[in-house]
C-alpha positions as CSV (number, residue, x, y, z in Angstrom):
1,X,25.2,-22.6,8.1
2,X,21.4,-21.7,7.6
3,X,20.3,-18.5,6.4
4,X,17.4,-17.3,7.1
5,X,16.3,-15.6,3.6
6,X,13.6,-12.1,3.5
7,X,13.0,-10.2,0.5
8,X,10.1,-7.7,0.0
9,X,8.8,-6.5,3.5
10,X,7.7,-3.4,2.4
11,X,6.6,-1.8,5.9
12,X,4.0,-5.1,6.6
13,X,4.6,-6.3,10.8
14,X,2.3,-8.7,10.6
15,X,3.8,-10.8,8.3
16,X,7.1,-10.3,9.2
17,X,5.9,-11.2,13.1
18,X,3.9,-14.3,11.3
19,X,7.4,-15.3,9.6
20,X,9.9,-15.3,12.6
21,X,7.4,-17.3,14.5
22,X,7.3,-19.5,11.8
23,X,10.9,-19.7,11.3
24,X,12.2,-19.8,14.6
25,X,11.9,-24.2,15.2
26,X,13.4,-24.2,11.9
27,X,17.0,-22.9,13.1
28,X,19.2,-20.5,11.4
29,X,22.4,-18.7,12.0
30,X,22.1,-15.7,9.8
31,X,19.2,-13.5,8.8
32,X,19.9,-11.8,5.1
33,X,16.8,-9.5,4.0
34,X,17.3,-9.1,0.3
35,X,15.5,-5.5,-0.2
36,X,12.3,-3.6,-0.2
37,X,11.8,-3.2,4.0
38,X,10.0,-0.3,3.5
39,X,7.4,1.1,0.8
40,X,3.6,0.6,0.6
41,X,3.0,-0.8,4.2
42,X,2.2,0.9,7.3
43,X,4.4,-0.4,9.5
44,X,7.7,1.3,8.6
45,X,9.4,2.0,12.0
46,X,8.5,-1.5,13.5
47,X,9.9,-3.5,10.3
48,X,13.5,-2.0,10.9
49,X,13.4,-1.9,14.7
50,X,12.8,-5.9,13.8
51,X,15.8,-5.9,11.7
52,X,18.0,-3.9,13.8
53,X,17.3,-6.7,16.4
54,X,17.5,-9.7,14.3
55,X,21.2,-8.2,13.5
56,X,19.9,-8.8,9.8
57,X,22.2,-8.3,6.9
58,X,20.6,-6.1,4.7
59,X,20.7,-5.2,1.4
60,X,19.3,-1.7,-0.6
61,X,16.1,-2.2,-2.5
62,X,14.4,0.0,-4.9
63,X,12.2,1.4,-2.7
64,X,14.8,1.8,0.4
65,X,16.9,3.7,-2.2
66,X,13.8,6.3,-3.7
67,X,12.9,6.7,0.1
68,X,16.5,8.0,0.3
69,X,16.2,10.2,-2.6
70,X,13.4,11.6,-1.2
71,X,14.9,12.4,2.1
72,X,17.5,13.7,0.2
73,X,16.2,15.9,-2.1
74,X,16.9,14.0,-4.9
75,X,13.6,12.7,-6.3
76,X,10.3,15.0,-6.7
77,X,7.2,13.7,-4.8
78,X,4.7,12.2,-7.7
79,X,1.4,11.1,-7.2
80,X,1.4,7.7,-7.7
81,X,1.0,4.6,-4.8
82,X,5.0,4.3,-4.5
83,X,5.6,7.8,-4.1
84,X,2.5,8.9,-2.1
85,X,3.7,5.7,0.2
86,X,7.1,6.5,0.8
87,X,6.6,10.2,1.4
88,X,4.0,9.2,4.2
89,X,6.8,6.9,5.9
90,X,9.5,9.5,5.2
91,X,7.1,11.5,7.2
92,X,7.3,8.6,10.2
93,X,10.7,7.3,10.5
94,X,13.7,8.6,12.9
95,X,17.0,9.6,12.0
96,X,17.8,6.5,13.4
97,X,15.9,4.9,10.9
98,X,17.8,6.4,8.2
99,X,20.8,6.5,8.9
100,X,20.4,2.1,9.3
101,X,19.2,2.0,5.6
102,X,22.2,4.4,4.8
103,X,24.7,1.7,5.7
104,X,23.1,-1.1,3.9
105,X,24.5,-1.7,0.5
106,X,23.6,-2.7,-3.3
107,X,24.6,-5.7,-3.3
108,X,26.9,-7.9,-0.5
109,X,29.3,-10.3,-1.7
110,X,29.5,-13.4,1.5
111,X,32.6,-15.1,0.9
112,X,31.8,-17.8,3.3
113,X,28.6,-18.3,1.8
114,X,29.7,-18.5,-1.9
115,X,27.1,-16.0,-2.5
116,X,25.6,-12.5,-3.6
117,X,22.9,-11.0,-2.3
118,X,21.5,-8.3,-4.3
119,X,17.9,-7.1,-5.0
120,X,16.6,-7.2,-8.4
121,X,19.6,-9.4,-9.8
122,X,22.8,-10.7,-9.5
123,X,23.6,-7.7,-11.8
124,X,21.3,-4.9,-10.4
125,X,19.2,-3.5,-8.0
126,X,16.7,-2.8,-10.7
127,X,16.6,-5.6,-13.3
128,X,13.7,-8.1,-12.5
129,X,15.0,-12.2,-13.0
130,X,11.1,-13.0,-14.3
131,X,11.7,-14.6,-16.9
132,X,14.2,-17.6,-18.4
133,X,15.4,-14.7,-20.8
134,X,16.2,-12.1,-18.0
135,X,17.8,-15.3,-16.1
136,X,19.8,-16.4,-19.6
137,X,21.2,-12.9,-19.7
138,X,21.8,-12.5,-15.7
139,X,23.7,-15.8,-16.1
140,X,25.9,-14.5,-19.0
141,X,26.9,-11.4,-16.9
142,X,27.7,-12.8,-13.8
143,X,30.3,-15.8,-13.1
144,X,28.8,-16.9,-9.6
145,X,27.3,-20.0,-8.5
146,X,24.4,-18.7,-6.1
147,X,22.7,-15.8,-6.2
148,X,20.4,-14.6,-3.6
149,X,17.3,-11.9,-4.8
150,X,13.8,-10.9,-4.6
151,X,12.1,-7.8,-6.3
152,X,9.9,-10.0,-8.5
153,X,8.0,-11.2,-5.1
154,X,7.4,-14.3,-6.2
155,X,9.5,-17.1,-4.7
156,X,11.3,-19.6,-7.5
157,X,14.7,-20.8,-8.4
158,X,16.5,-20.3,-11.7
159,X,19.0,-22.7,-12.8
160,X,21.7,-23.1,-15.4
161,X,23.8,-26.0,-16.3
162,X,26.2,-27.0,-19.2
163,X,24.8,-30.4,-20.6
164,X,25.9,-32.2,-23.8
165,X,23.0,-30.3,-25.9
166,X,24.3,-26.5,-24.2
167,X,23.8,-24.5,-21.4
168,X,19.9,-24.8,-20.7
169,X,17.8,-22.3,-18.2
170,X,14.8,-24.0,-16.3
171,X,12.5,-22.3,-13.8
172,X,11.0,-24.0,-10.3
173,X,8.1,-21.9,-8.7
174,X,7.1,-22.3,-5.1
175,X,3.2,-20.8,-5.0
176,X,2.9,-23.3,-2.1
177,X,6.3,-23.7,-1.0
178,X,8.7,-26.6,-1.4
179,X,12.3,-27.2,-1.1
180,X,14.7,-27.4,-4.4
181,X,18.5,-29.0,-4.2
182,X,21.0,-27.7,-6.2
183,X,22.6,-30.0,-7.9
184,X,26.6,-30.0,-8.0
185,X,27.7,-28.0,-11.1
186,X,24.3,-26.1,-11.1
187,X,24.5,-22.0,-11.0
188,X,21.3,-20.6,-9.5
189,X,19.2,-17.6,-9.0
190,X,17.0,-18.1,-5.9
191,X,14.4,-15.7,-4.6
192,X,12.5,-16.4,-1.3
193,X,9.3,-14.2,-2.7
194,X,7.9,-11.3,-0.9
195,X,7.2,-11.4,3.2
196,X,4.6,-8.6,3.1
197,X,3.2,-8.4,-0.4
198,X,3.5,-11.6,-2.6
199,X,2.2,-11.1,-6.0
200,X,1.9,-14.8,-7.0
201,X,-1.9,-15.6,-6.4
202,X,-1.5,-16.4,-3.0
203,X,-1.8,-14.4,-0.1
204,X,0.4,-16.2,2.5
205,X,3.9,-14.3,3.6
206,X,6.7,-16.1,1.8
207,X,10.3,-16.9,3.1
208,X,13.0,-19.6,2.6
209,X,15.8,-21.1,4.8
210,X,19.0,-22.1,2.6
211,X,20.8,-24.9,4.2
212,X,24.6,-24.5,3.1
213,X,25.9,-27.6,3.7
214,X,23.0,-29.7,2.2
215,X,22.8,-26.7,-1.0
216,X,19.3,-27.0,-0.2
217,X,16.4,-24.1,-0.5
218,X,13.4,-24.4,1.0
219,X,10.8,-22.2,0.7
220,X,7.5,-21.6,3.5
221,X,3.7,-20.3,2.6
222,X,2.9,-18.7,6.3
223,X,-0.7,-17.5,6.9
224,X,-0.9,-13.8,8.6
225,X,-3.1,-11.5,10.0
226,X,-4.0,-9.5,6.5
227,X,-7.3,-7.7,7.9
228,X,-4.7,-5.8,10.4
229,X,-2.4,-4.7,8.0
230,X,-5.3,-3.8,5.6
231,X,-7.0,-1.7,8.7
232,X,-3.8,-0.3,9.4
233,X,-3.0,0.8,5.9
234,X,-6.6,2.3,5.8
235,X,-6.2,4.1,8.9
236,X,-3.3,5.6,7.9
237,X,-4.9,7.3,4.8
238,X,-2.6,5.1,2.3
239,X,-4.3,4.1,-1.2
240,X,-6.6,2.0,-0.9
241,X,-5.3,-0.6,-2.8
242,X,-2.2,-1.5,-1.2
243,X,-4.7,-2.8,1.2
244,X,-6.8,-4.3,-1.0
245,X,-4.2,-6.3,-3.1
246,X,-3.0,-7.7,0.0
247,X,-6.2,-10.0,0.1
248,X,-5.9,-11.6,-3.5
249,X,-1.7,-11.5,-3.6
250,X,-1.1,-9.6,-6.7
């Protein structure tokens, strides 16, 4: 099987258009978007409609969930970009649109996969895996071989293996893409970055494929139309620099 792997849309079409068309000649069997669909962007509505028709299997992100507790009631508005972001979506999304991020959960098990799919970590929706500590200790907590997550918005791949020295922790980044093989025995972390806001340095939308019978990860740099999510963003009355990080990805 191939999965297609999203993470990190947060409410950007453009890239998310500039990604499909990118990924379609590539062939995959299952689309798995790994958190964050909504928040900062101005494109809420059109990013799940997207979903709903890819038949995507989605998981809860931080943002999904604080949009929730704001619908519900259970978070105060603030006055910070996240907030002031997700309160103007809240404002702009059906029912319909609710309810679908109801259903999706924090974390999915995918037995025929081998996998977990979960946000932040293998562990939690919150945790960041930035780091070979935060990886060391995500390792210790969880017993599974791959682990699928975003959050950070930078695409990579975390590995731990038992060698005669100990169990080391190394890190591969993909700033420009690339593809990574897990080698037989290996446990990994593996985050395709952010489709609509990386935060590595580079600008360009970032997704992987995972091929499940080769064990191998590749991940794509895809260029997009930034100026219309920026104009969009600013349109919309949304801080002005959710726009204008867009440009320099951070």
């Amino acid at each position: 099987m191939r999965l297609l792997l999203l993470s990190d849309t947060h409410a950007n079409h453009a890239a998310l258009e500039a990604v499909l068309r990118d990924a379609a000649p590539r062939r995959f069997e299952r689309v798995v978007h790994l958190g964050d669909a909504v928040g900062y962007g101005p494109h809420p509505a059109e990013v799940l409609q997207t979903l709903r028709d890819l038949g995507a299997v989605c998981v809860l992100g931080n943002h999904d969930g604080m949009l929730l507790d704001y619908a519900d009631g259970r978070r105060l508005p603030r006055e910070s970009v996240v907030s002031v972001a997700l309160r103007w979506q809240l404002e702009r999304l059906s029912g319909r649109d609710l309810n679908m991020i109801r259903t999706w959960r924090d974390g999915i098990d995918d037995p025929e996969v081998g996998a977990r799919y979960r946000h932040g970590s293998p562990l939690s929706r919150d945790e960041y895996v930035d780091s070979v500590t935060a990886a060391r200790e995500a390792f210790a907590g969880w017993p599974g071989r791959l682990g699928f997550v975003g959050h950070t918005h930078i695409p990579g791949v975390y590995a731990t293996l038992n060698a005669p020295v100990g169990e080391w922790v190394k890190f591969q980044g993909f700033p420009e893409g690339g593809g990574y093989l897990v080698p037989p025995g290996a446990r990994v972390i593996l985050n395709p970055g952010s489709v609509g806001q990386p935060r590595d340095g580079n600008p360009r939308a970032s997704y992987a494929v995972f091929d499940t019978e080769r064990a191998y990860f590749e991940v794509f740099r895809v260029p997009y139309d930034v100026a219309r999510t920026q104009e969009a963003a600013l349109e919309a009355g949304l801080p002005q620099v959710l726009a204008a990080r867009l440009a320099i990805g951070k």
